[in-house]
C-alpha positions in Angstrom: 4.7 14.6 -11.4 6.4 13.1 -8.3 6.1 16.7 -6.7 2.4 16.5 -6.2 3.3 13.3 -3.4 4.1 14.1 -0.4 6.6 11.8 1.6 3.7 10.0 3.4 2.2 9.1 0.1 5.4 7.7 -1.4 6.1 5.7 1.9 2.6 4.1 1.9 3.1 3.3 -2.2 6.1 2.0 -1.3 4.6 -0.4 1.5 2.2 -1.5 -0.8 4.4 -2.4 -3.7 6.6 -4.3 -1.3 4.2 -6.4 0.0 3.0 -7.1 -3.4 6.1 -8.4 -4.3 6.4 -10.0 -1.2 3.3 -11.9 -1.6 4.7 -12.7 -5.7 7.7 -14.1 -3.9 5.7 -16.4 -1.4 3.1 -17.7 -4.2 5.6 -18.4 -6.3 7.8 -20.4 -3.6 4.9 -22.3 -3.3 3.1 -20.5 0.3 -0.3 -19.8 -1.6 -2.2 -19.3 1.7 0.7 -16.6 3.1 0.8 -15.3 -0.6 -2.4 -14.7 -0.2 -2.9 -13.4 2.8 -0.1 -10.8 2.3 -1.6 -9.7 -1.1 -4.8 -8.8 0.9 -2.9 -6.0 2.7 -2.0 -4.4 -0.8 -5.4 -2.9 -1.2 -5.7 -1.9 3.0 -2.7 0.1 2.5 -3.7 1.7 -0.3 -7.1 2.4 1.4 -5.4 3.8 4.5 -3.4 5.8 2.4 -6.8 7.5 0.7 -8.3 7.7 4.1 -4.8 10.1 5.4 -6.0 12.0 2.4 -9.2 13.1 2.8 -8.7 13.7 6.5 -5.6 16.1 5.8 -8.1 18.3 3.0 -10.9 18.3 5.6 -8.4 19.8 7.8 -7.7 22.8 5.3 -10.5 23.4 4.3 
């Protein structure tokens, strides 16, 4: 299953689990607003990351 990512697609999954941690770690520690804030960029990244890929099939096709 991990064959159909390529190493851009596990780098940007990656980046977006870490920050959700991140921003687990920071609410939890009692930062809501930086929790927060961080936990916003989980979705961005993700986004970005669905962006690369349509741009990349355009590109072969």
């Amino acid at each position: 299953m991990l064959k159909k990512f390529t190493l851009t697609d596990k780098l940007l999954f990656i980046s977006a689990f870490l920050s959700l941690v991140y921003s687990e770690i920071l609410f939890f520690n009692g930062n809501a607003n930086q929790a927060i804030f961080i936990g916003l960029w989980v979705p961005s990244i993700l986004s970005f990351g669905i962006y690369l890929k349509l741009l990349n099939k355009n590109k072969n096709d």
